[in-house]
N, C-alpha and C positions, 0 to 999 in steps of 0.2 A: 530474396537473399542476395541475388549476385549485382541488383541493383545497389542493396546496401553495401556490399562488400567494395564494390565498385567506387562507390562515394566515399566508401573507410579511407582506399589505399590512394587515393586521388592526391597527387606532391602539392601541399603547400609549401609555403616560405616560411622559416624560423621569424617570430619576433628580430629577433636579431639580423638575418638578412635584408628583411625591413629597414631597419634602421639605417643600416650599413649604404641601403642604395639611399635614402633621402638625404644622408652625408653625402657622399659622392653626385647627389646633385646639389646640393649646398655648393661645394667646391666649383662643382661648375658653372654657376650662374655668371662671377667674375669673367670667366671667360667666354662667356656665351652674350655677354655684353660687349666683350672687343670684340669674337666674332662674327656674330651673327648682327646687331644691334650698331657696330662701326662706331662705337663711344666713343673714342680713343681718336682711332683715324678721321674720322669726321670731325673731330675739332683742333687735328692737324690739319686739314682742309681749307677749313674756316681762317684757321690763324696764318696761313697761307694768303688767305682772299684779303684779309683783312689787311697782310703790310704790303701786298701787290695796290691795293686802293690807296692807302697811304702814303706809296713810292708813288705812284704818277697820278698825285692829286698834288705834289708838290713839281714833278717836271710840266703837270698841265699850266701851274699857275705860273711857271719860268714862261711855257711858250707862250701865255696870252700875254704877260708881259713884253716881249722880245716883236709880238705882232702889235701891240698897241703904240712902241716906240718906232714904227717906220716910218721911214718918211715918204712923200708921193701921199699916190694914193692908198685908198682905203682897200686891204686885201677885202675879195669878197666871201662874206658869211654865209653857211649852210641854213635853214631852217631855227625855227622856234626850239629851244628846248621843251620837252614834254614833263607836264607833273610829273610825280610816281604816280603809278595804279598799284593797287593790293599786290598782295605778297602773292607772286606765282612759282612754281616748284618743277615746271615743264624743264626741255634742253636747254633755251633760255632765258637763266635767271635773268630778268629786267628789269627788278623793281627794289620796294627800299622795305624793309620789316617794318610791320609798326613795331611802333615806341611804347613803351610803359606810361612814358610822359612825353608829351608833344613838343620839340622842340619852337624855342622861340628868339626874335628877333632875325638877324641874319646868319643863324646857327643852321645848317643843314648839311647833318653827318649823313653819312654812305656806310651803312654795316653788312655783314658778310651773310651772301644769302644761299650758299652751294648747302648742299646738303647729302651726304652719299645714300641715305636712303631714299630720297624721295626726287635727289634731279638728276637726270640720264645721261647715260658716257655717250657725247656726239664721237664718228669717225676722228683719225689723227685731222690736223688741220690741214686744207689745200693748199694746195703753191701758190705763190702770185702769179698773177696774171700782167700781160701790157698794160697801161694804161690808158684809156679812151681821149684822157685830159693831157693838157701841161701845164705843171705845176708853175702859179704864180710866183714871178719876182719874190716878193714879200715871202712867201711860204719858204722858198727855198733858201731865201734866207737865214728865217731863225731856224730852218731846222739844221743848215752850217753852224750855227752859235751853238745848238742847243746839242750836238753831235757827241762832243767829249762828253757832258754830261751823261750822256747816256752809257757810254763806254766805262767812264768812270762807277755810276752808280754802280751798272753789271760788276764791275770786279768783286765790289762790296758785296752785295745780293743774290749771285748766280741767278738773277733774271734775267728775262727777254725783253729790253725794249723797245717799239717802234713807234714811231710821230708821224701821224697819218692826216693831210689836207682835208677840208670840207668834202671832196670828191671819193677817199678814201684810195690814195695814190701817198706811197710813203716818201716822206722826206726827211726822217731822221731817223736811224737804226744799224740797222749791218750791212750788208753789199747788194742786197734787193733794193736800196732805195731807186725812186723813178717808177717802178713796179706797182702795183692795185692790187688790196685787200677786200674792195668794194663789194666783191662777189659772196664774202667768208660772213656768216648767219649774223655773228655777236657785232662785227664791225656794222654790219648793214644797220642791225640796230639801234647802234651808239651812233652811226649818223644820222639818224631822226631826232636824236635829243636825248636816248636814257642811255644808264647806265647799263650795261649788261656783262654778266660773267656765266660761264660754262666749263663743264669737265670734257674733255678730250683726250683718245685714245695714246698712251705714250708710249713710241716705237723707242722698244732699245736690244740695242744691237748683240749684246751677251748678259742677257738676262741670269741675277744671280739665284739659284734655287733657294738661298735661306729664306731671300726676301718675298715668296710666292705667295705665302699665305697673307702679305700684307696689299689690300685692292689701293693703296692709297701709292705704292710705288708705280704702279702702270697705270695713271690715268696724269695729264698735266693742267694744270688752272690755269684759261687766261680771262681776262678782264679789260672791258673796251669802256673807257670813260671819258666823255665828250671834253674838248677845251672849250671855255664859255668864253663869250665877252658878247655883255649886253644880253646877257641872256641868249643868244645865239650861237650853234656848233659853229668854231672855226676852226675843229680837230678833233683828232682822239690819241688818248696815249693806249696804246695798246701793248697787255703785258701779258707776261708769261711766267710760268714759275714750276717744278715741280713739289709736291710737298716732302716734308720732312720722312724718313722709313720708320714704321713706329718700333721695329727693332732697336733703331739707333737714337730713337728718343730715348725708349727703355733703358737702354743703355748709357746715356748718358745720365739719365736718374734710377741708376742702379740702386742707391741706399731708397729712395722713396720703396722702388717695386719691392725689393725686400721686408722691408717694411709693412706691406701691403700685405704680402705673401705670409707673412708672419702673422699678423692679423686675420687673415681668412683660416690659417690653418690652426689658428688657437683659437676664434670664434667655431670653427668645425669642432675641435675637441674637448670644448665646455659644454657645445650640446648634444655630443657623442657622449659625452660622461653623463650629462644630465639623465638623455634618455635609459644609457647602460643603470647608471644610480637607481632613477628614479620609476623607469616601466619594464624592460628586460628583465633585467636581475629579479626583481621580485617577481613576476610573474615566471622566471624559470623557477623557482625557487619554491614557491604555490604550487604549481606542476608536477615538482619533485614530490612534494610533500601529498599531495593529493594520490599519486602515485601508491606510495609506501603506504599513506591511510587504507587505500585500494587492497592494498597487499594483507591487512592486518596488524599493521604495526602500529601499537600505540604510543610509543614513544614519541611517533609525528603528530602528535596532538598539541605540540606547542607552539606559541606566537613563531612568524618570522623573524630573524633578525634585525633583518631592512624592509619598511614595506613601500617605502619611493614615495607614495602620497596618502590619500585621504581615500581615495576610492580601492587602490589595493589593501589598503588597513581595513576597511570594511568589508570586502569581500573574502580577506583570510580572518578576519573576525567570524565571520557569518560560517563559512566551511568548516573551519574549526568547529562553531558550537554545533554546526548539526552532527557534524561528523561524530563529534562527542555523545552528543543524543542517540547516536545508532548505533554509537559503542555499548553505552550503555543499555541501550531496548535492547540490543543482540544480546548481552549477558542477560539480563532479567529475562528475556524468553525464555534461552537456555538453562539457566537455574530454575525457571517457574517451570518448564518443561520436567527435568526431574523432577522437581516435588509435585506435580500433579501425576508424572507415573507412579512415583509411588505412591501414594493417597489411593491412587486408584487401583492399584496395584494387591492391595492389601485384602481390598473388602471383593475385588472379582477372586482373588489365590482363593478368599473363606467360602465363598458361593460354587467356583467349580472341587474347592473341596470335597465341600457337604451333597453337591449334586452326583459325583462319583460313589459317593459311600450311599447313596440312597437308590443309585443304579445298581452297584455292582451285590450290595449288602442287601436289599429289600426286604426277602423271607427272612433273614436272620437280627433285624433288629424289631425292636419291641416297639410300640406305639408310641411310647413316649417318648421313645430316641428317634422314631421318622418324626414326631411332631417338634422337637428342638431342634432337630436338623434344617429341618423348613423355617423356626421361628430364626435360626442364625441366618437362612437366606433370605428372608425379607429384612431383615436389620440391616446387614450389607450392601443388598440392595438400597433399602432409604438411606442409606449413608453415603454411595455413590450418586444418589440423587441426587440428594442434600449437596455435593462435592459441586456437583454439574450445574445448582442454581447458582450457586456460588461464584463459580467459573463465568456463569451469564454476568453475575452482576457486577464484577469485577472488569470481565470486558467491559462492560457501560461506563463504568466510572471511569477508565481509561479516555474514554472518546466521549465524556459527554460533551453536550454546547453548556457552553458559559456564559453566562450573565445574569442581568435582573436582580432585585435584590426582594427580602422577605422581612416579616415582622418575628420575632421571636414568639412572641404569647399566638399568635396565629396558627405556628404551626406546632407549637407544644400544644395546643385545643385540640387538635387535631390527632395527635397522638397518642391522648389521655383514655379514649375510648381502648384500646387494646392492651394497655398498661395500666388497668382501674384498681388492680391490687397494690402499686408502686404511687408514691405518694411524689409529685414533680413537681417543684418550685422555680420559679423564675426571681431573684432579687431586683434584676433591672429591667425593661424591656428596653430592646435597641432594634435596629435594623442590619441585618444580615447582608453579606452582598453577595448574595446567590439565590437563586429564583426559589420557590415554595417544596417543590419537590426534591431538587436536590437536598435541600436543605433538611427537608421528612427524610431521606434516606441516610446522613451524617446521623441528625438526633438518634432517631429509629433505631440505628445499630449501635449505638453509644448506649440509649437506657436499656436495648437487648442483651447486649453486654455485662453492664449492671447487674442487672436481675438474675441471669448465668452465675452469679460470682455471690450470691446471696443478699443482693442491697434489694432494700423496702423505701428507700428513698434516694431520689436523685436531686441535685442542687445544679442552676445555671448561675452564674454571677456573670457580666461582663463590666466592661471598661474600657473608656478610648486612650490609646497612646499614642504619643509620636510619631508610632509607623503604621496605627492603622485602630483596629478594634481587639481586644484579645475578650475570646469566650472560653471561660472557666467551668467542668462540668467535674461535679465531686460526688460520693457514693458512699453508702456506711457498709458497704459489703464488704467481702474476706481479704477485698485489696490485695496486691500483687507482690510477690517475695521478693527479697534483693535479689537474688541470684538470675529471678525469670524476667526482669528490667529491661535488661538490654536488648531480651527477644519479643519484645512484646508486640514490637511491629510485624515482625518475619511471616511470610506467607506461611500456611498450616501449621505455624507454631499454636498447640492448645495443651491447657493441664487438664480438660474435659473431652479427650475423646471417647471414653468409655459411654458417655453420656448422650453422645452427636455432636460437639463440638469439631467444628471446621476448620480453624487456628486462620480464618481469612474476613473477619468482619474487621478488625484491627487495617487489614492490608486493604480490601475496597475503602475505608473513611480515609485513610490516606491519598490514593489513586486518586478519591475524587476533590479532596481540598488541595492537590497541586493542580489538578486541573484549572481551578481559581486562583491559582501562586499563594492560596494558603500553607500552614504548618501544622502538625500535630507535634507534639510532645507529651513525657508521663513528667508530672510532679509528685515526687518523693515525700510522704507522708503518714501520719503513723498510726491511721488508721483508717480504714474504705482504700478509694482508687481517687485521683484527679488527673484529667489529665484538660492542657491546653491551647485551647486553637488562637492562632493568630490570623489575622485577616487584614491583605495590604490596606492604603488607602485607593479608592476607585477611582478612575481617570474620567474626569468629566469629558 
């Protein structure tokens, strides 16, 4: 018990609270995608790498140009440029995505390979170092020509840019130049030949708390992409960038997030409605109702108003009808319950009667009056019996199994022997759909019936109809009054109790043709009795 007790009072969650959290993570999934997932910031990242590649793929093609017009000699070139190799996602990025479609001819684009999920914040970047070199005539040339360009670009782009020799000794940038990058990861790379870009730690100096939650303000992008000529490194542009805040993105496409936000919160509350509409609401609703059924009220015996779908329309279909069935058995108990106290009630009051007055009176009655006294206690008694077969057979009919079906002339043979003074005709023969016995037990009480009421002849007629078979049984006996009609069915209703009549042969042939979802009924006519059974069609 305290086990059960224990598992009764155990907190679950409302339906509703249910719901309520699977909204609330609905809502948050958008967000769980810019924070967690960096949708957002990571392709402010990219779009970042993308015009940093863009900007010094155009000052690299100024510096090969500006190196290829010198005059003298031939500045000297670093190393072979290197293929791409597959896509790598390490500190760093060095290589080129594939393609959907293979570029061709002398087409070879550079697309953006940072990724905040997948490639690693290196330290801020080192200082420069001396230089081990000195920087060629020719270098330090265009990187004089090529000096404004860069100053200029920067005002446009708030980028970093530097123009770094084969050596990795800068000659075009800010006040470092003469100074070596040669030591710094991505530069070392980009002077073998690739392309390479990385994230790096961004020191800043009064960090703003709005912008904390966003990883794309504290990290800066640079990008080291070779100068070719001839296929050979004779530089690198080396850039810098930091990306855009994705607050002040937001913020500049305020009507989009709006927008967005609008959408998510009206996608939330169509399938907040849904669910409230369509599984909530009727299942509190069912709950209520099952409740108040609980309680005895039968006013809750009707349809929901809303039942949301197909599966709560069926299961408050199904509750309802049983519920109704055990409205109903509870009343028929309770009413079969009185009328079997009284029934019984009657013939034990005559027996403990006549038993007192044969105690207490003994010397003072006469022979003949102790022998009526006893003949009224055995009557009483077989009349309580009589009651009690009765009661058996009526439970049966309640609970018998159903099915199989029988021949009509089979079980009227059958029956003929105990009924030899009643003349039994069958007009048609058909097939019954209830098994032999049942079927002996329906007739059997029917021409017993009969015969109680004075018929010497009983008649079977059947017919198929529309909805099934109807079996027709009629009788030349004393036939039944208007008045006694309407109780003809009623348990112990009888005009023969004086005689032993039980008023329940009527009540088990019923009990047991619904057991089959048959009918009985009486047919009004002007002399005997008929009355007639319908019989659905069978479900193969």
């Amino acid at each position: 018990m305290e086990i059960s007790n224990s598992f009764r009072d155990r907190w679950r969650p409302s339906i509703s609270l249910v719901i309520a959290i699977v909204l609330g993570i609905m809502l948050l999934v958008p967000l769980a995608g810019i924070v967690f997932f960096r949708v957002y910031e990571n392709q402010l990242i990219q779009t970042t790498e993308g015009e940093l590649i863009a900007q010094s793929a155009a000052i690299a093609a100024i510096a090969a140009q500006y190196l290829k017009q010198q005059d003298g000699d031939i500045p000297p070139l670093g190393p072979v440029a290197r293929p791409p190799s597959p896509y790598s996602a390490g500190p760093l990025s060095s290589s080129v995505r594939r393609y959907d479609k293979a570029p061709t001819g002398d087409w070879t684009p550079q697309l953006p390979m940072l990724d905040l999920n997948r490639t690693a914040v290196l330290p801020s970047r080192p200082d420069p170092r001396a230089s081990e070199y000195e920087i060629h005539p020719a270098y330090r040339d265009a990187g004089k020509a090529i000096e404004q360009v860069l100053k200029d670009t920067q005002k446009l782009t708030l980028a970093g840019f530097r123009v770094l020799d084969p050596n990795g000794t800068i000659i075009a940038g800010r006040d470092d130049t003469g100074l070596s990058l040669a030591h710094v990861a991505e530069v070392k790379n980009a002077l073998a030949g690739r392309y390479t870009s990385v994230l790096r730690e961004r020191v800043v100096q009064n960090p703003q708390p709005i912008y904390s939650i966003s990883r794309g303000t504290s990290v800066r992008v640079f990008t080291a992409l070779p100068i070719l000529i001839d296929n050979r490194v004779a530089g690198i542009v080396y850039a810098s960038r930091t990306p855009s805040n994705i607050l002040r993105e937001m913020f500049l496409k305020w009507e989009t997030v709006v927008l967005v936000l609008a959408f998510v919160l009206s996608a939330t509350f169509i399938v907040g409605f849904i669910f409230a509409r369509g599984i909530a609401g009727p299942i509190k609703a069912l709950t209520d109702r099952s409740l108040k059924i609980g309680r005895g009220d039968r006013d809750a015996l009707k349809p929901l108003r809303i039942h949301g779908n197909r599966e709560i329309h069926a299961l408050s279909t199904s509750m309802l009808e049983t519920s109704r069935k055990l409205f109903d058995r509870n009343e028929y108990i309770s009413t079969f319950a009185n009328h079997v106290t009284h029934e019984l009630k009657t013939p034990l009051t005559a027996i403990q009667g006549a038993a007192e007055l044969l105690k207490d009176g003994a010397e003072e009655l006469s022979c003949s009056e102790r022998e009526k006294f006893l003949k009224n206690i055995l009557a009483d008694t077989e009349r309580a019996s009589r009651l009690l077969n009765r009661l058996r057979e009526l439970a049966r009919a309640d609970s018998v199994s159903i099915g199989g079906t029988s021949r009509l002339s089979e079980v009227l043979e059958g029956i003929r022997t105990r009924f030899n003074q009643v003349l039994i005709e069958a007009e048609r023969d058909c097939t019954l759909p209830m098994s032999a016995e049942n079927a002996r037990i329906v007739i059997e009480n029917m021409i017993d019936n009969s015969v109680r009421h004075g018929a010497d002849r009983v008649v079977f007629s059947s017919k198929d109809t529309s909805s099934g078979l109807r079996l027709e049984i009629s009788d030349n006996g004393e036939g039944i009054s208007a008045g006694n009609q309407e109780q003809v069915f009623d348990l112990f209703f009888t005009t023969r109790r004086e005689s032993g009549g039980t008023g329940m042969g009527l009540g088990i042939i019923r009990a047991l043709l619904k057991a089959h979802h048959a009918s009985i009924a009486l047919v009004p006519q002007d002399t005997g009795a008929c009355f007639r059974i319908d019989f659905p069609h069978t479900q193969e």
